[in-house]
N, C-alpha and C positions, 0 to 999 in steps of 0.2 A: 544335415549339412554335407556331409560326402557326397549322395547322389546327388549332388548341386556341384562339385567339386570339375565336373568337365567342364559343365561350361563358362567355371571362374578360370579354368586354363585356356577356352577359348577366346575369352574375351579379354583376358589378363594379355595372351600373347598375339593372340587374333590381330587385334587392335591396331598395336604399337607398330606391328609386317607391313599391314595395308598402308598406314600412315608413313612409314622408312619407304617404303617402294612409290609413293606418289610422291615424295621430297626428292629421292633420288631421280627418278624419270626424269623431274624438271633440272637439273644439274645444279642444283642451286647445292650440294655438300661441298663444302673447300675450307681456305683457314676464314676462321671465324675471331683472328685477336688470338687470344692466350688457349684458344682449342679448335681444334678439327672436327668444322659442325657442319651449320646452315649458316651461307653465306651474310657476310653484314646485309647487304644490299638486297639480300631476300625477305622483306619482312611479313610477307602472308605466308609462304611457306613455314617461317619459322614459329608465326600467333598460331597456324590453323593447324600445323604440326604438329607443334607441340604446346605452346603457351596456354593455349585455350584449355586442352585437352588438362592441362596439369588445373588450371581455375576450377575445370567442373569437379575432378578429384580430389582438390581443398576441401572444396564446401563440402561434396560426396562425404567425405571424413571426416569432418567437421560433424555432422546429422546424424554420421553413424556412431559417431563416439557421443553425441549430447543423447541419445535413443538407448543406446547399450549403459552408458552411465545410473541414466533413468531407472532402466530397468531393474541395474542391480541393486537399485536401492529398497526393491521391492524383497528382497531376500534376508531372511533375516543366518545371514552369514558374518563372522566376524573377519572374514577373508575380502568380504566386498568393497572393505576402505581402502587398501593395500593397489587392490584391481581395479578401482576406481581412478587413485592418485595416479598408477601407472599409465590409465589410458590418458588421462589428463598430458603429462609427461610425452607421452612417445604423441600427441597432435601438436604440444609446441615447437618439439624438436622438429616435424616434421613442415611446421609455417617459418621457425628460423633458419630451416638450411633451405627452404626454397624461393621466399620470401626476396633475399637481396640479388637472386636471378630477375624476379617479375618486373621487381623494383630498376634491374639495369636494364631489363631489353625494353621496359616501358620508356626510361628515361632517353634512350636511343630512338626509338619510336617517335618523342613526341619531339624532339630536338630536330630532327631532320638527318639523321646518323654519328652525330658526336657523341665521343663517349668519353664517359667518365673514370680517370683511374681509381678512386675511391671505391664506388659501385664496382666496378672490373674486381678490384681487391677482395671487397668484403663477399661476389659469391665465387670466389676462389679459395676462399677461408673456409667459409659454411657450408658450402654444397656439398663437398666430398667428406662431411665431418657428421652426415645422416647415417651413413652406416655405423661409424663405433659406436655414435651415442647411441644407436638404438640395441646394439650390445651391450653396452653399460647396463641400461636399465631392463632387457632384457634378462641378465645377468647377477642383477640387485635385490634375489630376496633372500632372505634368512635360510633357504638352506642349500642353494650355492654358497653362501659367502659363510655356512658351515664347513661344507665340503672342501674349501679352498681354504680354510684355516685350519684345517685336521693337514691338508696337503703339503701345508708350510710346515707346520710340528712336525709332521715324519720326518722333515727334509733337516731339524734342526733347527728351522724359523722360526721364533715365537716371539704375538706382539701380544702384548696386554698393558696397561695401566703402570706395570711395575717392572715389567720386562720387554727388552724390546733389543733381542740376541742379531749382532751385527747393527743396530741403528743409531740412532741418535742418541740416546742417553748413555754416554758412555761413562756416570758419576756411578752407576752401579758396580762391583766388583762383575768381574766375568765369573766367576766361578759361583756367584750367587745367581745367575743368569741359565746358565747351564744347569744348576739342581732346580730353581723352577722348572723349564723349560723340560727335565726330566722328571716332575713332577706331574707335568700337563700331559705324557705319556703315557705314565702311568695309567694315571686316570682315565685316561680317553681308552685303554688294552682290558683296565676293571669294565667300564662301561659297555663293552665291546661283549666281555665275558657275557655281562650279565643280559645283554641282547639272545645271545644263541641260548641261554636258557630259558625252557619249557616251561609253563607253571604246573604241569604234571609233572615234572621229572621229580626223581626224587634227591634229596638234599645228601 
């Protein structure tokens, strides 16, 4: 996979230069509505630009994730449901933020250049909301969301079932809050101990 790594940067950034520098040459960048693109009135620069370019890379990912899914079913890993679910995840996010673009510059396309404030709205909503969610779930497995709950403890933060120090349930006494919440200390400083010891070492 690395020595293949040039020329995913070549063609990763290769691509998108050649395709900026023949959009720009024709002057067709200016206001585009609610952002500074490719003009309304340009619409082959704007499909051969870019709209097309984004279609071949749906389906590209769409093949690549039903192939890689496949695959890992051939493994007998109990990690492969988790990685499975997740690529599932990161291709819908990746058809719902881009999806109500295809949907608006199609409907512009076949209208004759009217546009829609609905469409306008919704990939002004979803388009720019591909990055966090793909932090999210990037972000979502059992041991970041260990690590950031060890982070909270230190801090004083503690959420669980029966405690939940500064939040909502404010029917618990505070001070029953706090001796949990120093309790869950504890434990995590024991657990820590018994990390840094050896099974050679002696007792």
């Amino acid at each position: 996979m690395e020595s293949h790594e040039g020329y995913y940067h070549a063609f990763a950034w290769g691509l998108p230069m050649i395709l900026l520098v023949i959009v720009a040459s024709t002057g067709s960048l200016g206001d585009a509505g609610n952002w500074c693109w490719i003009k309304q009135e340009n619409y082959v620069e704007r499909w051969f630009g870019y709209y097309i370019p984004l279609l071949i890379m749906v389906v590209t990912n769409l093949v690549l994730y039903v192939m890689i899914g496949r695959g890992l079913k051939t493994f007998a890993s109990v990690q492969k449901v988790p990685i499975i679910q997740r690529l599932r995840i990161y291709l819908l996010v990746f058809l719902i933020s881009r999806f109500p673009s295809i949907l608006n510059r199609g409907f512009e396309l076949i209208s004759g250049g009217e546009t829609s404030f609905f469409l306008i709205l919704l990939q002004s909503i979803f388009g720019p909301m591909q990055g966090f969610c793909n932090a999210v779930i990037y972000g979502s497995t059992k041991k970041l969301k260990g690590q950031w709950a060890d982070f909270l403890r230190s801090k004083g933060i503690c959420f669980s079932t029966v405690c939940l120090k500064g939040g909502v349930d404010e029917q618990i006494p505070s001070e029953f809050k706090q001796e949990f919440c120093k309790m869950g200390s504890e434990q995590d400083e024991e657990n820590a101990n018994l990390k840094n010891v050896n099974i050679g070492d002696p007792v």
